[in-house]
C-alpha positions in Angstrom: 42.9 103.0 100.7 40.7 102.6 97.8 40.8 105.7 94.9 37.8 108.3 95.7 35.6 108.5 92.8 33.8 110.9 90.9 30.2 111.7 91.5 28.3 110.4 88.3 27.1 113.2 86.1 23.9 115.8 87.0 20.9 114.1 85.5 20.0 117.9 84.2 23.1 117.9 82.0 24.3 121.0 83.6 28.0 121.9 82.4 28.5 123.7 86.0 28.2 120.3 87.6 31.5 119.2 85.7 33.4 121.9 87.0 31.8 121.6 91.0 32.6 117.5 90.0 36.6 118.5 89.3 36.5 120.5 92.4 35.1 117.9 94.6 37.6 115.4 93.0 41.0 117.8 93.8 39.7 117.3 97.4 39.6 113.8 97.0 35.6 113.8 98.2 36.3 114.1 101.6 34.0 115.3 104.0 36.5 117.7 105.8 36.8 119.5 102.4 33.1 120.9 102.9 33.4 124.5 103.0 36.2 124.2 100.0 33.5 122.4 97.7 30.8 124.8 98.7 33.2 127.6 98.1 33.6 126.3 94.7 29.8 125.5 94.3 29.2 129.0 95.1 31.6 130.7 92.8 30.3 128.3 90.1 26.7 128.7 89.8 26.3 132.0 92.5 24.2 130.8 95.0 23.8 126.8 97.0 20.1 125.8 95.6 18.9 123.0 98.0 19.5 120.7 94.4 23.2 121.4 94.8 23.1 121.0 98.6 21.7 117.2 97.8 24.8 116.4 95.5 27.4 117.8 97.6 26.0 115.8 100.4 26.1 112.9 98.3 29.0 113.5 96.3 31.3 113.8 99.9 29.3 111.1 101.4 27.9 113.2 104.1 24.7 113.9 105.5 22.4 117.0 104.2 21.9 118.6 107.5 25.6 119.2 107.6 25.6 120.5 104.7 22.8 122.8 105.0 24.1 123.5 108.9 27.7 124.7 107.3 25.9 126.7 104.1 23.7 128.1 106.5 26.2 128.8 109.6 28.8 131.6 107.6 27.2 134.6 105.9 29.4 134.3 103.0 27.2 131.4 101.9 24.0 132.2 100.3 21.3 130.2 99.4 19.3 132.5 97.2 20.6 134.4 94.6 22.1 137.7 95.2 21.3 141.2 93.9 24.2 143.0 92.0 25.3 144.7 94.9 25.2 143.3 98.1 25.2 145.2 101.3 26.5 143.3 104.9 26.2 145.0 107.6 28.0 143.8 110.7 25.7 143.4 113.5 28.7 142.3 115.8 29.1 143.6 119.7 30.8 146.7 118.8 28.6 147.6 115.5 25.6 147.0 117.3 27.0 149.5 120.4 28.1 151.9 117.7 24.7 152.0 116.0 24.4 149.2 113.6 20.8 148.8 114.4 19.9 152.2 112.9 21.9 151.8 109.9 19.7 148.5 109.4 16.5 150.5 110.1 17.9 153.0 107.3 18.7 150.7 105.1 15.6 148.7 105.0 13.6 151.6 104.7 15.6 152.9 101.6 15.2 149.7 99.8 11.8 148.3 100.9 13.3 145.0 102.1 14.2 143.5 105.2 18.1 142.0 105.5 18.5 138.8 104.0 16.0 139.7 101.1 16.9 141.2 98.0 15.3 144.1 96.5 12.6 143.5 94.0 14.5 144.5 90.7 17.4 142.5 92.3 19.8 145.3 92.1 20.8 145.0 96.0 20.7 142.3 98.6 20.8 142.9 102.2 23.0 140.8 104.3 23.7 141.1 108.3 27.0 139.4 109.4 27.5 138.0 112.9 31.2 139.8 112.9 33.4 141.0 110.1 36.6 141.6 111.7 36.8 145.2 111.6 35.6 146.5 114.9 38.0 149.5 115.3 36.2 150.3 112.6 32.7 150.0 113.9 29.9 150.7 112.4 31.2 148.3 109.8 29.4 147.4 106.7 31.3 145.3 103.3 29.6 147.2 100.0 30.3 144.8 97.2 33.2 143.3 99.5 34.7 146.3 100.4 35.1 147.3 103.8 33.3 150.3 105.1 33.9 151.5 108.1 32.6 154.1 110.2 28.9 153.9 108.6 26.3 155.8 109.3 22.8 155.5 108.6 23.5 158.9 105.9 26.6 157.1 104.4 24.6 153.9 104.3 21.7 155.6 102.1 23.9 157.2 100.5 25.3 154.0 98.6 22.5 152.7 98.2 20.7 155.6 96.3 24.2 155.2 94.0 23.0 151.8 93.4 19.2 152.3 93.0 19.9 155.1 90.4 22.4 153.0 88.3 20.9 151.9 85.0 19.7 148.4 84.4 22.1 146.9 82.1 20.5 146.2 78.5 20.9 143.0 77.0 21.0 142.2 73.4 
């Protein structure tokens, strides 16, 4: 079985490629390790660009609309960049029977965006989950990947007001 190689370097000269290039070697550059290398693409540089989509393709020697299909299939994958604080609500079976659909409206009202946007000053993103696991807990929503549970459209303005009302940070 011949040695996997490495995928040759970015053209942009982009450090962050070097470290998504290690992790597509400790996987060996197969194919199966997809969601691995896009976990690690993720963490890397925050958010799958469609540039970054191309070279995982072609650095695992698989075609882009797999790619995209898996980047695109699970929530936790984002293809834009994220606010500081991200909101998922759950808009599973028993969410959406316990209300999830207000919350949403709530939500979206409080922060002038529709889910899967982020907010103009990027402070909070917007995210609806297909399921998150925690229906005895329904209406769930994860607030900066904590579980909360129980929401309601109140608690759910509630953190984002907290949010909206944080500082920006200053940079020097």
């Amino acid at each position: 079985m011949p040695t996997p190689t490495a995928p040759t370097p970015h053209p942009s000269g982009d450090n962050r490629f070097k470290l998504l290039d290690r992790a597509i070697t400790k996987h060996q550059s197969r194919g199966d390790a997809l969601i691995e290398v896009l976990h690690a693409a993720q963490g890397i540089f925050g958010f799958l660009e469609n540039d970054l989509l191309i070279y995982i393709a072609r650095a695992l020697k698989l075609p882009l609309s797999r790619v995209y299909g898996v980047a695109t299939f699970y929530h936790f994958f984002t293809l834009k960049p994220k606010g500081k604080h991200t909101f998922v609500l759950c808009t599973g079976t028993a969410c959406y029977v316990k209300g999830a659909s207000k919350i949403q409206h709530a939500a979206e009202e409080c922060c002038k965006v529709k889910f899967g946007q982020t907010t103009s000053d990027n402070k909070i993103s917007l995210i609806s989950a297909r399921c998150v696991g925690s229906c005895g807990l329904a209406p769930v929503a994860v607030l900066d990947d904590h579980v909360a549970g129980k929401m309601t459209p109140e608690s759910a303005i509630a953190r984002l007001k907290t949010w909206q009302e944080q500082p920006d940070e200053v940079t020097t």
